[in-house]
C-alpha positions as CSV (number, residue, x, y, z in Angstrom):
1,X,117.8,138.3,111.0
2,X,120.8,137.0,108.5
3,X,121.9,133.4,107.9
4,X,125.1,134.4,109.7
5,X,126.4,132.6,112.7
6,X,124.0,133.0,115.6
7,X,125.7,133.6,119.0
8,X,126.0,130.7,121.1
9,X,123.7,131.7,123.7
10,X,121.0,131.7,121.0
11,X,121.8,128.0,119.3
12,X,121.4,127.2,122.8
13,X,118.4,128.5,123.4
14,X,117.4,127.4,120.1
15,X,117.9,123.9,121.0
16,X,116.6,124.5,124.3
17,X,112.9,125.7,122.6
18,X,113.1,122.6,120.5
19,X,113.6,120.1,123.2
20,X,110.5,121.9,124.4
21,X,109.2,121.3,121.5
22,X,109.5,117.8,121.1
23,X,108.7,117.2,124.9
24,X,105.1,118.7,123.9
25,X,104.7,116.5,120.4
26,X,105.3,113.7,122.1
27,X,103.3,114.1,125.3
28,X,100.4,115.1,123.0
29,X,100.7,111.9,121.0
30,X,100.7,109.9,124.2
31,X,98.2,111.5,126.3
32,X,95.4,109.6,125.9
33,X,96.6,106.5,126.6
34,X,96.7,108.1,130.3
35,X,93.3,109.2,130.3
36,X,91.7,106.9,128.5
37,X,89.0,105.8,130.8
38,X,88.3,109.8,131.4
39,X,87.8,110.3,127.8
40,X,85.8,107.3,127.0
41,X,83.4,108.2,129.6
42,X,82.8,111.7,129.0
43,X,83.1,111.2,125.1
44,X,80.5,108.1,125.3
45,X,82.7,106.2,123.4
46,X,84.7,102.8,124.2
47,X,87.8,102.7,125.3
48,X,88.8,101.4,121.5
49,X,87.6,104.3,120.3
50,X,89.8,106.7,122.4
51,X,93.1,104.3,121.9
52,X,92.0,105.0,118.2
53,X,93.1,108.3,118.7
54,X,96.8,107.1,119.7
55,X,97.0,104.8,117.0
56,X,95.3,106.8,114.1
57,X,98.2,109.5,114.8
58,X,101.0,107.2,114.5
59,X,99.8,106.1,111.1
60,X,99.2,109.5,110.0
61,X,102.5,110.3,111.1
62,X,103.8,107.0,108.9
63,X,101.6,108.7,105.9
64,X,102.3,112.0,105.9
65,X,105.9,112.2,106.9
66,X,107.4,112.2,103.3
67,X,105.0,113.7,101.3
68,X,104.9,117.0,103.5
69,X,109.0,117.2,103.8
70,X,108.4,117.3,99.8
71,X,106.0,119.7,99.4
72,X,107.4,122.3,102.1
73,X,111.3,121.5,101.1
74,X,112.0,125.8,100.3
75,X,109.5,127.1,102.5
76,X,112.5,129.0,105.5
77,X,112.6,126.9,108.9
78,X,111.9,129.8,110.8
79,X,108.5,130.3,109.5
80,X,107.9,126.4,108.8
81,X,108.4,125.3,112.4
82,X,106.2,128.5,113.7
83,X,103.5,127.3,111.9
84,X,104.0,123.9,113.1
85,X,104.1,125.0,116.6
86,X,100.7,127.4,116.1
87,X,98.8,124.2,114.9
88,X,100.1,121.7,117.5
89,X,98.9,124.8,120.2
90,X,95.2,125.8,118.4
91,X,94.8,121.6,117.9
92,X,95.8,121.3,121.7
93,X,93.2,124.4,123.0
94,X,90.5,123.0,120.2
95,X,90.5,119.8,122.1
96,X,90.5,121.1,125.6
97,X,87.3,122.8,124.3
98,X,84.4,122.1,126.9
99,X,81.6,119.8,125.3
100,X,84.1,118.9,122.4
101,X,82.7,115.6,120.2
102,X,84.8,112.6,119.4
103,X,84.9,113.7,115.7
104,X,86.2,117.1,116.8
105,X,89.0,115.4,118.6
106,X,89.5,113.4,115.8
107,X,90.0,116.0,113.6
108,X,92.4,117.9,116.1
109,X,94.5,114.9,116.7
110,X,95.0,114.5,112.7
111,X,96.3,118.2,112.7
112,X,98.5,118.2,115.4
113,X,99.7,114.7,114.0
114,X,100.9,116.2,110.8
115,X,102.3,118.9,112.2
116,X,104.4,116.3,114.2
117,X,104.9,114.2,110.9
118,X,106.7,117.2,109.2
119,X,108.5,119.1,112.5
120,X,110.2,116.1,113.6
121,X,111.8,115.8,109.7
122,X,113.3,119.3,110.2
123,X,113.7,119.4,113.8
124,X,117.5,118.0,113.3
125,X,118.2,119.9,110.4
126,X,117.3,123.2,111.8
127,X,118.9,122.5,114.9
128,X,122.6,120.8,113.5
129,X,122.3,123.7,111.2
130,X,123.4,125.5,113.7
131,X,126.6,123.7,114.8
132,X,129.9,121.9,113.2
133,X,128.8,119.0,111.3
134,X,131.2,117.5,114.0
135,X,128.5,118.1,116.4
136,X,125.7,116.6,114.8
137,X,125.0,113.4,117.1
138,X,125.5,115.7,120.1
139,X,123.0,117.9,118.8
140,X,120.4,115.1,117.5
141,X,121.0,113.1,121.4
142,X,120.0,116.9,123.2
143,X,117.0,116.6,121.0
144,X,116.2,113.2,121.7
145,X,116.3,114.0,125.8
146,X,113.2,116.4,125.2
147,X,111.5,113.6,123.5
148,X,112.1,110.9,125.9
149,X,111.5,113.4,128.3
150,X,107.5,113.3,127.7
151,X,107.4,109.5,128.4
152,X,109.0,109.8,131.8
153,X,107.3,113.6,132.7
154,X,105.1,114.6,130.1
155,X,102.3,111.4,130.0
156,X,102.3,111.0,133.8
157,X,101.9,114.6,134.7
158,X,99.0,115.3,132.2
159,X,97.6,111.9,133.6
160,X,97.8,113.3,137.3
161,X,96.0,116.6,136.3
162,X,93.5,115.3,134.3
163,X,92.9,112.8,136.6
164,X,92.3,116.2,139.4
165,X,90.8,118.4,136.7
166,X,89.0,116.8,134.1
167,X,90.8,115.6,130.9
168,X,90.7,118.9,128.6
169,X,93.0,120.9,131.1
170,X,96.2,118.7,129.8
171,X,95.7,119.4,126.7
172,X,95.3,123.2,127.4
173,X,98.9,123.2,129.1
174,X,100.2,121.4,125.9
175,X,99.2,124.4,124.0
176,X,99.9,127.1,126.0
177,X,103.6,125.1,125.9
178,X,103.7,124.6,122.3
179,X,103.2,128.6,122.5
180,X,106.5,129.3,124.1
181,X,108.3,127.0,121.9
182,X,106.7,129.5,119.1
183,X,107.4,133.0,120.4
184,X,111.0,131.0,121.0
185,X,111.8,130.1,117.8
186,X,110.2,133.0,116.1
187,X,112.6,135.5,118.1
188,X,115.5,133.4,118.1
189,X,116.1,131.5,114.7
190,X,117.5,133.0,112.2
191,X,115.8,133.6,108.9
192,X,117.2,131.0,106.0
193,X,117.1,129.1,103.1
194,X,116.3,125.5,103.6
195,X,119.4,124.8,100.7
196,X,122.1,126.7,103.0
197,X,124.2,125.2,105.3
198,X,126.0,121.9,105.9
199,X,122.9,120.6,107.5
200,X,120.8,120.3,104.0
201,X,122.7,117.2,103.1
202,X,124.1,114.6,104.0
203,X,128.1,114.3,105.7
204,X,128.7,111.1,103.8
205,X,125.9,110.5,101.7
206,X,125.6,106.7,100.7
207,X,122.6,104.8,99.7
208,X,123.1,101.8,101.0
209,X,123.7,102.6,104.1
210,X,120.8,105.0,103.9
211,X,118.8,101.9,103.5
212,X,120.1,99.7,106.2
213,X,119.5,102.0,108.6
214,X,115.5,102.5,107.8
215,X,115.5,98.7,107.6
216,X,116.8,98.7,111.3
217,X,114.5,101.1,112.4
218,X,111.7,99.6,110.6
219,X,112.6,95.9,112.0
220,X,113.8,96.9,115.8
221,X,110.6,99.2,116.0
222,X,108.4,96.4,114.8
223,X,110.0,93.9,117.5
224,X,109.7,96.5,120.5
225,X,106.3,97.1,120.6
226,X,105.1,93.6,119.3
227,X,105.8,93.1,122.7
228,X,105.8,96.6,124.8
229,X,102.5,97.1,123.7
230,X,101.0,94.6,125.6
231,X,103.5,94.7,128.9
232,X,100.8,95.4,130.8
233,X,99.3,92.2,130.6
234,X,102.8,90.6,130.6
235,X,103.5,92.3,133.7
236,X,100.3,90.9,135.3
237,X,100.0,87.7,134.3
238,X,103.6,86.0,133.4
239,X,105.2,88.1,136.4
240,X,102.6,88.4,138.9
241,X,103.2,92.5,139.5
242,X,99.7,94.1,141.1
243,X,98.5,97.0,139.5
244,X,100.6,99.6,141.7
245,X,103.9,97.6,140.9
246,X,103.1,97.8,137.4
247,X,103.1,101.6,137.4
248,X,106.1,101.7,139.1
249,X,107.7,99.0,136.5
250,X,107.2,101.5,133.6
251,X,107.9,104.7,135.2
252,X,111.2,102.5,135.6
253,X,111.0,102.0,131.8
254,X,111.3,105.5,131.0
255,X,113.5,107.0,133.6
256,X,115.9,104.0,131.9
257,X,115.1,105.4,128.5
258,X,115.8,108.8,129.3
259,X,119.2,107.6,131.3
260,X,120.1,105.6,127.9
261,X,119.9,108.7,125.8
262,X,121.5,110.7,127.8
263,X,124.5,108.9,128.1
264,X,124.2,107.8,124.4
265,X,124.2,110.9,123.1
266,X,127.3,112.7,123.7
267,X,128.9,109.2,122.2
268,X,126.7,109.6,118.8
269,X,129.6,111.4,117.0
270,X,132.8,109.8,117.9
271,X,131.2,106.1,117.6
272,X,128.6,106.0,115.1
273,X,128.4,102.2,114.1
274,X,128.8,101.3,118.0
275,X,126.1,103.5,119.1
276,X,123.6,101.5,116.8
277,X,124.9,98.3,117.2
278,X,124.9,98.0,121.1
279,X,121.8,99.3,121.9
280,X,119.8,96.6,119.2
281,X,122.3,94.2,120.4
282,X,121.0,94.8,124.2
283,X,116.9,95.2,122.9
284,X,117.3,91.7,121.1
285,X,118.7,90.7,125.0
286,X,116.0,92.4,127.0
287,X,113.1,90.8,124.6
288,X,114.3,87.7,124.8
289,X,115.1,87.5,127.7
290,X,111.8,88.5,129.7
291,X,110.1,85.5,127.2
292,X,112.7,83.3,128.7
293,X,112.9,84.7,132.2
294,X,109.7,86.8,132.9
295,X,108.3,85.0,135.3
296,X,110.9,86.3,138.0
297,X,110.1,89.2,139.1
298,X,113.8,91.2,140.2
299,X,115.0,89.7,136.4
300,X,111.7,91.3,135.0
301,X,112.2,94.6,136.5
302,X,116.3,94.9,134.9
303,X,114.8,93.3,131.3
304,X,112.3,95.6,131.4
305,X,114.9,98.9,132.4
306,X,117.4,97.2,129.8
307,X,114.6,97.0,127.0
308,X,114.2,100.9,128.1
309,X,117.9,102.5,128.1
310,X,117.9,100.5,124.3
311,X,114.6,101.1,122.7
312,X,115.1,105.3,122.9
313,X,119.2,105.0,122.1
314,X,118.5,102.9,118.7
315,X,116.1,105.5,117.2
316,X,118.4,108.3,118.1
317,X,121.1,107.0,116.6
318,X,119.4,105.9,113.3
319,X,118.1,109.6,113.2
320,X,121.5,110.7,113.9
321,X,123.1,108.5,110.8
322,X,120.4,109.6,108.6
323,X,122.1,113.3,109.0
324,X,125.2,111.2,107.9
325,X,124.5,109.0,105.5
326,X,121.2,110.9,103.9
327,X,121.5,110.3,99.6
328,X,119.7,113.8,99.5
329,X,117.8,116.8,101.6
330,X,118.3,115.5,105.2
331,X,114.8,116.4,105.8
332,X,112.8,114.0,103.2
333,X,115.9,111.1,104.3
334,X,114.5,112.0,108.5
335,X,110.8,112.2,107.4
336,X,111.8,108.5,105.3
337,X,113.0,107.3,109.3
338,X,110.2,108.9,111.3
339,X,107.5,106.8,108.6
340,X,109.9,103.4,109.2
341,X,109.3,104.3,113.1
342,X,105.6,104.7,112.7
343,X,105.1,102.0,110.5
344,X,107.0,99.7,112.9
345,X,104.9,100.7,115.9
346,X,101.6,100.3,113.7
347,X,103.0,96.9,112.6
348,X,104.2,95.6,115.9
349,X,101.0,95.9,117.4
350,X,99.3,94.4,115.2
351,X,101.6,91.7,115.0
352,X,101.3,91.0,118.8
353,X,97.4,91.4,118.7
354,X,97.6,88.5,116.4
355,X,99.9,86.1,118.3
356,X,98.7,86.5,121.5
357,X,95.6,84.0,120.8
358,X,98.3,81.7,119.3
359,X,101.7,82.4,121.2
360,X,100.0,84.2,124.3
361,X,101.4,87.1,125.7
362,X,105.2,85.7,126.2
363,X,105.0,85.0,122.5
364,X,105.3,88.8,121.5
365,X,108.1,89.1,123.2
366,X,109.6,86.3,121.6
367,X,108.9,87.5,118.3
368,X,109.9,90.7,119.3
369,X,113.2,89.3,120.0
370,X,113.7,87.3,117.1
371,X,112.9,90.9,114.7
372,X,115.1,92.6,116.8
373,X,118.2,89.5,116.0
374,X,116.4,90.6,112.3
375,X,117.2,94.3,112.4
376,X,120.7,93.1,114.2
377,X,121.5,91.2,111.0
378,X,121.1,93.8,108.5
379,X,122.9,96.1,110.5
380,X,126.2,94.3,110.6
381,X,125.7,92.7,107.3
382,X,129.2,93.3,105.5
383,X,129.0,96.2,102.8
384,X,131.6,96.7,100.4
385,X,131.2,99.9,98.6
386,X,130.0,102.6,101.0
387,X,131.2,101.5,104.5
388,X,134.5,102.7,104.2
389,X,133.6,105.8,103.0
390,X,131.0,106.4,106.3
391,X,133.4,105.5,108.5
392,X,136.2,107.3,107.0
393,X,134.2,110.6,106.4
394,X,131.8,110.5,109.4
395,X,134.6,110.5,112.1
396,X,136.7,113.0,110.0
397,X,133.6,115.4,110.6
398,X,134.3,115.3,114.0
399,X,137.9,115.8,114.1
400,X,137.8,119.0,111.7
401,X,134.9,121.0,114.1
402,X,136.2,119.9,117.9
């Protein structure tokens, strides 16, 4: 296949294989956290050990994310995010392997997160590539769906069937998924140069504002999960939610996520500053406002779906600056974004591990709020070199490719 135009049946179907795509990273990331007590038991290991494996990927996400956009920087998409694809699939079928040892998994886990670490840095670009550059944030909000998409479906799902199979047979659905995304893309992307195409570089490169917005990502990812990560116990014993109410509290957090996304999405383009600003502004609410209010139950429920419909909107729109703003290849200025998210979720759990023996577990959310007001403040901190050019050149973008 050419780098010409593709038809738009195929950029849609494109998009449509990477959604799937992302849908599967991300439920693979997430899936032990669901059958945790499953694996520990048939692993022989404690339950630390198996949450290892969740937060041992994140990290090697945070490590690996700029160093393999470098390295793989002229290698053509087409055969980059196949390859990606076939290790996230024989990772997926290694650990579904009967009799499979905790070090196995390890390993498996540690594959499939560095094939996440590099495919979500040129997931966007391959993808926008595609369009307009007018049509970036549309693009980039479509992509995030199929991510949120795993939190709501994906995790829950694989946590029903393993919990009526045994825990492997998830993970051998997640490959046999990651498999269609392959054929997909191998069929239907065209065959190009990573250099060609609008989608290489930035719309309105500036440094600056490059750096703001990894600092917001880095701070407002930080200050969700220094609380999130321990809602659980929040839920239970500041609000007073049994164990079935709990469930159905964060199945409420995601289908909010996934609603905030959506709706954010198709807005990324024509307001780009707004579509930042109001979703930290409303995160900053929901974590403060569950340390102030969470012992009500009906307020705890709407904090919780507020902290939801903000915490997925803010990383989709810094991802979809970065395609603005990036000072170089889109793909190492998205892999720089994707290490600020993994870093903050590393650091906000550990941050709320070590205040809840001082603060208890209100405390997180307070200092999650207070990092959130953080990541508010260097977002609106006035610039005077390269904000008008961003929001001259960004909304120009869209005007010249309706």
């Amino acid at each position: 296949m050419g780098s010409g135009s593709p038809a738009p049946w195929r950029r849609g179907a494109v998009v449509a294989a990477l959604m799937l795509a992302a849908f599967t990273f991300n439920t693979a990331e997430n899936l032990p956290v669901g059958l945790l007590s499953l694996m520990a038991v048939d692993l022989r290991v404690s339950l630390g050990a198996v949450g290892a494996l969740v937060t041992g990927y994140g990290l090697t996400v945070a490590v690996g994310s700029l160093p393999l956009a470098h390295v793989t920087r002229s290698v053509p998409r087409r055969y980059l995010t196949a390859g990606l694809l076939g290790l996230l699939a024989v990772a997926s079928w290694v650990s579904a392997l009967g009799g499979v040892s905790y070090g196995v998994l390890l390993a498996a886990r540690v594959v499939t997160a560095l094939a996440q670490a590099l495919f979500w840095a040129v997931m966007g670009p391959v993808a926008v590539g595609m369009f307009p550059p007018g049509r970036r944030g549309r693009v980039m909000g479509l992509l995030s769906i199929g991510g949120s998409l795993a939190t709501v479906g994906g995790v829950p799902a694989g946590t029903w069937l393993g919990g009526r199979t045994d825990w492997q047979t998830p993970f051998a659905v997640l490959g046999a998924l990651a498999l269609v995304s392959l054929v997909a893309l191998g069929v239907l992307l065209p065959t190009s140069h990573p250099r060609e195409g609008h989608a290489a570089y930035g719309v309105a490169p500036d440094r600056r504002r490059f750096r703001v917005v990894l600092a917001t990502t880095a701070l407002s990812v930080t200050g969700v999960f220094a609380g999130f990560t321990y809602v659980v116990a929040f839920l239970d014993e500041v609000s007073g939610f049994g164990e079935d109410a709990v469930s159905a509290v964060l199945f409420a957090f995601g289908g909010a996520g996934l609603a905030g996304v959506t709706v954010a999405g198709p807005l990324l383009d024509r307001f780009p500053r707004a579509t930042l600003t109001v979703p930290v502004v409303t995160q900053a609410v929901a974590l403060l406002g569950l340390y102030t209010a969470g012992t009500g139950q009906v307020a705890t429920v709407l904090l919780v779906m507020l902290l939801g419909a903000s915490a997925g909107p803010v990383f989709m729109a810094t991802q979809s600056q970065v395609l603005q703003v990036a000072p170089g290849r889109t793909e190492t200025a998205l892999a720089a974004n994707s290490a600020a998210f993994n870093t903050g979720v590393a650091a906000g759990a550990l941050l709320g591990g070590l205040l809840l023996p001082v603060a208890g577990v209100r405390g997180t959310f307070l200092a999650g709020g207070l990092l959130t007001v953080g990541a508010l403040a260097v977002l609106t901190w006035p610039a005077h070199g390269g904000r008008r050019t961003y929001d001259a050149v960004v909304p120009a973008a869209g005007r010249e490719h309706p």
